[in-house]
N, C-alpha and C positions, 0 to 999 in steps of 0.2 A: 702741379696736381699730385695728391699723394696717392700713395700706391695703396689698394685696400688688399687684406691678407686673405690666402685663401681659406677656406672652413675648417680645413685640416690642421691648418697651423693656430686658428682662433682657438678651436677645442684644444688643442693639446695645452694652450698657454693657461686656459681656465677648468681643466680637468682636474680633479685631486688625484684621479685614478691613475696617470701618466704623469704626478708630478715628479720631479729631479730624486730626488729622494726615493722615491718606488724604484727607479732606474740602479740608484748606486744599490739599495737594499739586494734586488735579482739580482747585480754583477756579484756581489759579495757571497750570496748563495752559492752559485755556480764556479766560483773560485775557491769556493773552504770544499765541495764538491770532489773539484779536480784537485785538490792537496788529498784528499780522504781516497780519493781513489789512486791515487801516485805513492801513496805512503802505506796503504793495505788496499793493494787489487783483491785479493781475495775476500775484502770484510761482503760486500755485495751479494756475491754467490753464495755464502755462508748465511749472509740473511734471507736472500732466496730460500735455499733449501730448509729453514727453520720455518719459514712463513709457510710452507706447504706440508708439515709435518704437524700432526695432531698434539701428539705427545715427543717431548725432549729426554735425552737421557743426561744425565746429572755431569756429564764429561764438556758435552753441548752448553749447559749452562754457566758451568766455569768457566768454560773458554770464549764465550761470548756476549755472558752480562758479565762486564764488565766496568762500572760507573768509574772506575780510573783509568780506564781505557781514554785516549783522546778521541779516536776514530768514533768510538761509538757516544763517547758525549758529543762530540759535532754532528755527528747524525740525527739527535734526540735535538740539538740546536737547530736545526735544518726543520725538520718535522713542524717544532714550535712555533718557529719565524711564518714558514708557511701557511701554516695551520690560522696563526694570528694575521696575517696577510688576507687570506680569503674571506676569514670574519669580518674584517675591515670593510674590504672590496664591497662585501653585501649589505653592512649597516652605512654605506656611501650612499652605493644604489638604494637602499628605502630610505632616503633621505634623512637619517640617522645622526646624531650626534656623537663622538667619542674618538678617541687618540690611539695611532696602531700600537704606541708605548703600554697605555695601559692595558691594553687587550692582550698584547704578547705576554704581559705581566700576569694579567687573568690566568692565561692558558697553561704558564709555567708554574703557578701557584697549584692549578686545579692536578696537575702534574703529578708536581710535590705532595699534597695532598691527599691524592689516593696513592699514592707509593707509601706515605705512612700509615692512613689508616690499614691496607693489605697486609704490611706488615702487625698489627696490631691483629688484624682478624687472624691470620697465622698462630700467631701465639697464643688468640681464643682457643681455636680450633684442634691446634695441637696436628697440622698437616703444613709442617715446613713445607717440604720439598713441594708439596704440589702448589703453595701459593710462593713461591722461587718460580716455578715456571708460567704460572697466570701472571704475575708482574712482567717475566720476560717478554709474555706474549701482548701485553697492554705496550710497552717499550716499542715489540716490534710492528705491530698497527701503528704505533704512535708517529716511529720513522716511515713507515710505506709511505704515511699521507703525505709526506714532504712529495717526492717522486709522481705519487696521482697527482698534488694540485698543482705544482710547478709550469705546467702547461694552460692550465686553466688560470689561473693568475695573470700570466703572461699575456693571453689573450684579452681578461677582461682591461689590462691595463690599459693596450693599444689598439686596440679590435674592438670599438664601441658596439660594432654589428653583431657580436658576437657574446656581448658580455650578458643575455639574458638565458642563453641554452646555454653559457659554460656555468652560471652558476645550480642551475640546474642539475648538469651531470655533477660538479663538486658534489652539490647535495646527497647525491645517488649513492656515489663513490662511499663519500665518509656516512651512511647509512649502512651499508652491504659491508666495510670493514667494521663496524661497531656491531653490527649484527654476526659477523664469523668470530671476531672477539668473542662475545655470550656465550657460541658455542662452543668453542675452545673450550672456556671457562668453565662450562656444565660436564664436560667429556674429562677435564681435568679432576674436575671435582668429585666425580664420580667414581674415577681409576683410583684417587684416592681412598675411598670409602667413607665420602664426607655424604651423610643422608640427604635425600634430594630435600626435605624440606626445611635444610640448611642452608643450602645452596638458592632456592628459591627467593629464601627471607632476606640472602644476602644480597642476592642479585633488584629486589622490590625495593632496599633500601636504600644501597647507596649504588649502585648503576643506572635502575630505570629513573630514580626519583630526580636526580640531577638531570637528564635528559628532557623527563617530562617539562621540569621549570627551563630550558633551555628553549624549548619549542613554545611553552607561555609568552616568554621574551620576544622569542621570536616574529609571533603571530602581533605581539605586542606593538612591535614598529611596525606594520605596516597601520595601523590602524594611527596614527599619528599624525 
């Protein structure tokens, strides 16, 4: 007589969300993690106390946007992987089509992306220093969200019971960090003496507008 398997082991053999793959991805995470945190203990604390400070002082951003820096490009890797991780996790759950390669590809491109055109809007604008620090501060939302979803991921993977209020709060999370981002943005923008209906126009065209079609998309799959 054969042995029939328990439900726990049938789901996990036909889940995409717990496949082998998702496993080594989180080990991979949490090992590049623990080298960044073994090789600079202090880069953490240092992003702490930047992530709670409105305005930077230009010594602040030399010493820690650093894109040759390894710590902090594995950090901005960590963020991405995650980030493209959770998108996955939710286009699985609405029965969605599409590859976590090309999504992490999306996310790294949308990245790049707005790092050039900021830089582009900077040189419009003629306010270096404060769009230096509005990219720093896009960088360091960018890294927080590694650390907010890493749990949440974690869960939705193995914790089916769980995978409908984690994506939930994800949702919440990376809202309320896009939403403190704006503000930064506007409080930066402003220290500089950029006129708010600068700031406005910029913020209409290329932060809410990508959003809005993000959430079209969105709404898009469930209705499939």
């Amino acid at each position: 007589m054969g042995t029939t398997l328990p439900a726990s082991d049938g789901l996990r053999s036909t889940d995409p969300l717990s496949a082998e793959w998702v496993t080594l991805l989180l080990l991979l995470i949490l090992t590049l993690m623990a080298v960044i945190q073994f090789g600079s203990p202090r880069k953490w604390r240092s992003l702490g106390r930047s992530m709670f400070s409105m305005r930077l002082g230009k010594q602040a951003l030399r010493e820690e946007m650093d894109l040759q820096d390894r710590s902090f490009l594995g950090l901005l890797f960590i963020g991405g992987t995650l980030l493209a991780l959770f998108a996955w996790q939710v286009l699985v759950l609405r029965g969605s089509t599409g590859t976590y390669a090309a999504l992490l590809g999306l996310v790294m491109g949308v990245v790049l992306g707005h790092y050039i055109l900021l830089r582009g809007v900077g040189a419009v604008l003629r306010v270096d220093a404060g769009m230096e620090e509005y990219i720093y501060t896009g960088f360091l939302l960018f890294i927080l969200s590694g650390p907010v979803l890493l749990p949440l991921v974690v869960g939705i993977a193995y914790r089916p019971e769980w995978r409908s209020g984690a994506v939930w709060v994800g949702m919440v999370m990376l809202v309320v960090l896009l939403a403190y981002r704006w503000l930064r943005g506007v409080w930066i923008g402003l220290g500089e003496g950029v006129p708010l209906r600068y700031i406005i126009l910029y913020f209409c065209a290329a932060e809410l507008m990508p959003v809005l079609l993000a959430v079209h998309a969105w709404r898009g799959t469930s209705t499939e």
